[in-house]
C-alpha positions in Angstrom: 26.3 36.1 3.3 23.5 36.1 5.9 23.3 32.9 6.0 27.1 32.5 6.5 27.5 34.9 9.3 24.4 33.3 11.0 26.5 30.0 11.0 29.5 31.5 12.3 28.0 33.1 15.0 25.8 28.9 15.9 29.1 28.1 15.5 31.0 30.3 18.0 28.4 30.2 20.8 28.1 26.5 20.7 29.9 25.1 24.4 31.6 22.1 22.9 33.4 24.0 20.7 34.4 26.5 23.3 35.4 23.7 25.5 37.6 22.1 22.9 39.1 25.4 22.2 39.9 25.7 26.0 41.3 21.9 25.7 43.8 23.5 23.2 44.7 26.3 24.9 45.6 24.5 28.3 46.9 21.2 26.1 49.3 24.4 24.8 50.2 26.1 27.7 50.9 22.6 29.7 53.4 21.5 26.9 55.2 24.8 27.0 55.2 24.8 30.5 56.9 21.3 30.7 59.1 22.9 27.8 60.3 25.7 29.7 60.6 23.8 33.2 63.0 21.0 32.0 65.4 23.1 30.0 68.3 25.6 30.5 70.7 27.9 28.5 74.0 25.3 28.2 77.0 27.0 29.8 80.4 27.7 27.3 81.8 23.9 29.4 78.7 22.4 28.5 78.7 23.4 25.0 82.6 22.8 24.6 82.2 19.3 25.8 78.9 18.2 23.6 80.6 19.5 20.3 84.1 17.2 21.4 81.2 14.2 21.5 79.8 15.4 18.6 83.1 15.4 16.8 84.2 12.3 18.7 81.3 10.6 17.5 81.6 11.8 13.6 85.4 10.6 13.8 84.0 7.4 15.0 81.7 7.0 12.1 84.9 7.9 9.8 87.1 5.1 10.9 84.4 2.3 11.0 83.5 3.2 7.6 86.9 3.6 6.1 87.9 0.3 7.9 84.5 -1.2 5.8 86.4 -0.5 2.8 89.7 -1.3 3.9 88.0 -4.9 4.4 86.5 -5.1 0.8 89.9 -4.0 -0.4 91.6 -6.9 1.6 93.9 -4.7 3.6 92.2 -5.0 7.0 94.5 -7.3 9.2 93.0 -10.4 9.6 92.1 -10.3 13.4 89.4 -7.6 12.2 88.1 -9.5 9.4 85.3 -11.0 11.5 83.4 -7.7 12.2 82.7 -6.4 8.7 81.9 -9.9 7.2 78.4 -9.2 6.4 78.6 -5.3 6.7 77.4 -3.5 3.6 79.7 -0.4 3.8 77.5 2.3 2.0 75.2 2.2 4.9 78.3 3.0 7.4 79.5 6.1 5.0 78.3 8.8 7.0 77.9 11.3 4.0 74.5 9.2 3.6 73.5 8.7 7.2 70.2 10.3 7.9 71.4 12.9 9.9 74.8 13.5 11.9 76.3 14.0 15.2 75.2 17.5 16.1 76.1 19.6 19.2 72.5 19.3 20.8 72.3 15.8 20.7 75.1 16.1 23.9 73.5 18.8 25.6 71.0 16.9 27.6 68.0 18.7 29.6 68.4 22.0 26.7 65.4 22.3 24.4 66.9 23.3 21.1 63.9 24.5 18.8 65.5 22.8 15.5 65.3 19.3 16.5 61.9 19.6 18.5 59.9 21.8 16.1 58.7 18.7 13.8 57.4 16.6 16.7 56.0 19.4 18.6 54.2 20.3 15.4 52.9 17.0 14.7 51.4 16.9 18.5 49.8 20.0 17.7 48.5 18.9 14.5 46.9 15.1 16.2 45.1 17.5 18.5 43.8 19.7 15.7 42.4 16.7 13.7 40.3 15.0 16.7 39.5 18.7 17.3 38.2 19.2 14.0 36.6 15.9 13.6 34.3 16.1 17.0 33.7 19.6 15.8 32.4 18.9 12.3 30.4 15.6 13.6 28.8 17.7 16.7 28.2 20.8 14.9 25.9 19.2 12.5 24.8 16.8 14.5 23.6 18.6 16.9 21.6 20.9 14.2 20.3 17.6 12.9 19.2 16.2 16.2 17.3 19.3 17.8 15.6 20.5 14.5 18.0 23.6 14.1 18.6 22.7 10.0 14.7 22.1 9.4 14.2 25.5 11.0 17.2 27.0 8.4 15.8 24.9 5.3 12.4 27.0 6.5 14.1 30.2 6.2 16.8 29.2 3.0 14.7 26.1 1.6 17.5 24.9 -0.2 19.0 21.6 1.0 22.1 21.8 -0.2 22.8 25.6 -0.1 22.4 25.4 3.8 24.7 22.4 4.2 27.2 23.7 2.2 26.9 27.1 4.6 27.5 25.3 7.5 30.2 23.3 6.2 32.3 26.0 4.5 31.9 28.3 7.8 33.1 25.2 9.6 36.2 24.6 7.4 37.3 28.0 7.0 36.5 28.3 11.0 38.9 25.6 11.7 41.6 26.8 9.1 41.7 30.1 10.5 42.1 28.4 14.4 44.5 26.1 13.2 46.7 28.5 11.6 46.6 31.1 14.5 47.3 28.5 17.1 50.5 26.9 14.9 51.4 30.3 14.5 51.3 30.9 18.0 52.5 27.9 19.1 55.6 27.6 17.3 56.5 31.1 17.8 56.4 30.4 21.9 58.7 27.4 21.5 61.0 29.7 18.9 60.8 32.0 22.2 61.9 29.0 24.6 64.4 28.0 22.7 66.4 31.2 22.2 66.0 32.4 25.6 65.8 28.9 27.8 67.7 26.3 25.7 70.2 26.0 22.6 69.6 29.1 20.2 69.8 27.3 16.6 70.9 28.4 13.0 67.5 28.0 11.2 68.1 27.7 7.4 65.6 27.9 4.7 65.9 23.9 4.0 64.8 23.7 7.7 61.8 25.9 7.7 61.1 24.8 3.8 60.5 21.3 5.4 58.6 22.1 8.2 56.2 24.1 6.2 55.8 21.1 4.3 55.0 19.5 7.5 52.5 22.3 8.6 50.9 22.2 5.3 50.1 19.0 4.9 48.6 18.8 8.0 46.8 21.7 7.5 45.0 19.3 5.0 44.1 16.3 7.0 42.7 18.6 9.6 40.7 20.0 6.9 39.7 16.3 6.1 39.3 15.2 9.2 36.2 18.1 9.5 34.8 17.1 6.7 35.0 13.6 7.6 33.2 14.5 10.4 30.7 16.1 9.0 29.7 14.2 6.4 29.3 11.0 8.7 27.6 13.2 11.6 24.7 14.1 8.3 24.8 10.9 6.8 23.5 9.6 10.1 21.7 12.7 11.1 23.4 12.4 14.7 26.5 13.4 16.5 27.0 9.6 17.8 27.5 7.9 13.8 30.8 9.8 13.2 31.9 8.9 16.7 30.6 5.1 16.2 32.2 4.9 12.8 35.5 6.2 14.2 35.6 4.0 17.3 34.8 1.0 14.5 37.4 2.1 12.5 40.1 2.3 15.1 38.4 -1.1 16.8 37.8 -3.0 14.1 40.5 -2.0 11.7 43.3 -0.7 13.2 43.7 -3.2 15.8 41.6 -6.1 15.2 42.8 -5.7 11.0 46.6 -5.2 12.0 46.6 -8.4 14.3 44.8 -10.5 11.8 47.4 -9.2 9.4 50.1 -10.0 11.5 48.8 -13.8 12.5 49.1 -14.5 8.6 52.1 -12.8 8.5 50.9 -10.4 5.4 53.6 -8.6 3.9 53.8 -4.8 4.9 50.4 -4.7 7.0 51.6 -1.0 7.8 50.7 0.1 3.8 47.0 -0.9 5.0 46.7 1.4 8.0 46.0 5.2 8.1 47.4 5.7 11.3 51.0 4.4 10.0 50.7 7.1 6.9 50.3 9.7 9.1 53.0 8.9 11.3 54.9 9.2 8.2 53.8 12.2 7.3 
């Protein structure tokens, strides 16, 4: 337990880390700022015109789909024949489109928290990975560089038992500062939304999903330390996890993907991390 709270503490005090955490916290209050700057609570005329689009647009939809079938059935006049030749009609019912005209989607310059929560959480969540990656890689590194573990393995001369200290102070670290902030974060945008854009009916399908989102990247952020970590000992300095990622993104990601793309492989995307994440 010692041991722990002595790791905690190397951990807190050291300046890169409290510079990344300040990176977060103006990376935070700069989006929110932008947030709260380029939106505005939608008049009654504003909102009375975007849901007539909105319905204008879902009537649309209706007709070209029913005149799809009409034109499968043969009773589309002829002049219109032309346009639905080719036109597989299931993908113009608008019961399976994706998603549907909705009132926001009209209201330009309004922030409305339900359709901007995802991305804003996925921002958040590329910043907490690098975060957690340089943190892992430079914590240890940095231990490993100046002599800091040999002096530990002097006091706790167990190998293993120290590493696994530092590394399960720095997960749970970053866990507990990645929770807080997304916490924080999305409750400020929650905030924006309902007092300085379009106030939105949240169901539980809508938060279900997002904590699905959160979740998961709660886990690669997790990763990502480790990842860090692990390269950062394996090469006993700071500068291997950042070489291997800059390889990685250098050698793979961009020199792979265009040598995938010359021989025109089929789905080069499957191959490359960054495209699974984007996904995600």
């Amino acid at each position: 337990m010692n041991l722990v709270r002595a790791e905690l503490e190397r951990l807190s005090a050291r300046r890169f880390v409290q510079l990344m955490v300040v990176l977060l916290i103006v990376a935070f209050a700069v989006t929110a700022a932008t947030t709260l700057a380029g939106s505005h609570k939608p008049s009654a005329d504003e909102m009375a015109h975007a849901q007539a689009q909105a319905s204008e647009t879902l009537k649309s939809m209706e007709i070209t789909f029913q005149e799809c079938l009409a034109r499968q059935n043969g009773t589309l006049p002829a002049g219109d024949m032309e346009s639905y030749r080719s036109t597989d009609c299931s993908a113009l019912d608008p019961i399976r489109a994706d998603r549907l005209p909705i009132l926001a989607d009209y209201l330009p310059g309004v922030f409305s928290f339900a359709q901007q929560a995802r991305p804003l959480l996925y921002f958040l969540i590329a910043f907490l990975v690098l975060f957690g990656f340089l943190v892992g890689a430079s914590y240890i590194g940095a231990d490993l560089n100046s002599g800091g573990v040999v002096n530990l393995l002097l006091w706790r001369p167990r190998r293993l038992t120290v590493l696994g200290a530092k590394l399960g102070t720095l997960l749970g670290s970053v866990l507990v500062l990645s929770v807080l902030a997304s916490l924080a974060y999305l409750a400020t945008f929650w905030v924006i939304g309902q007092t300085a854009g379009l106030p939105s009916r949240l169901n539980s399908e809508f938060w279900r999903s997002l904590g699905a989102v959160h979740g998961r990247g709660l886990v690669l952020v997790l990763l990502a330390s480790a990842l860090g970590f692990a390269i950062a000992t394996l090469g006993r300095h700071t500068s291997a996890a950042l070489g291997a990622a800059a390889a990685y993104a250098v050698v793979w990601e961009l020199g792979g993907r265009l040598v995938l793309e010359i021989v025109d492989a089929r789905r080069p995307d499957q191959l490359m991390l960054s495209s699974h994440i984007g996904r995600g």
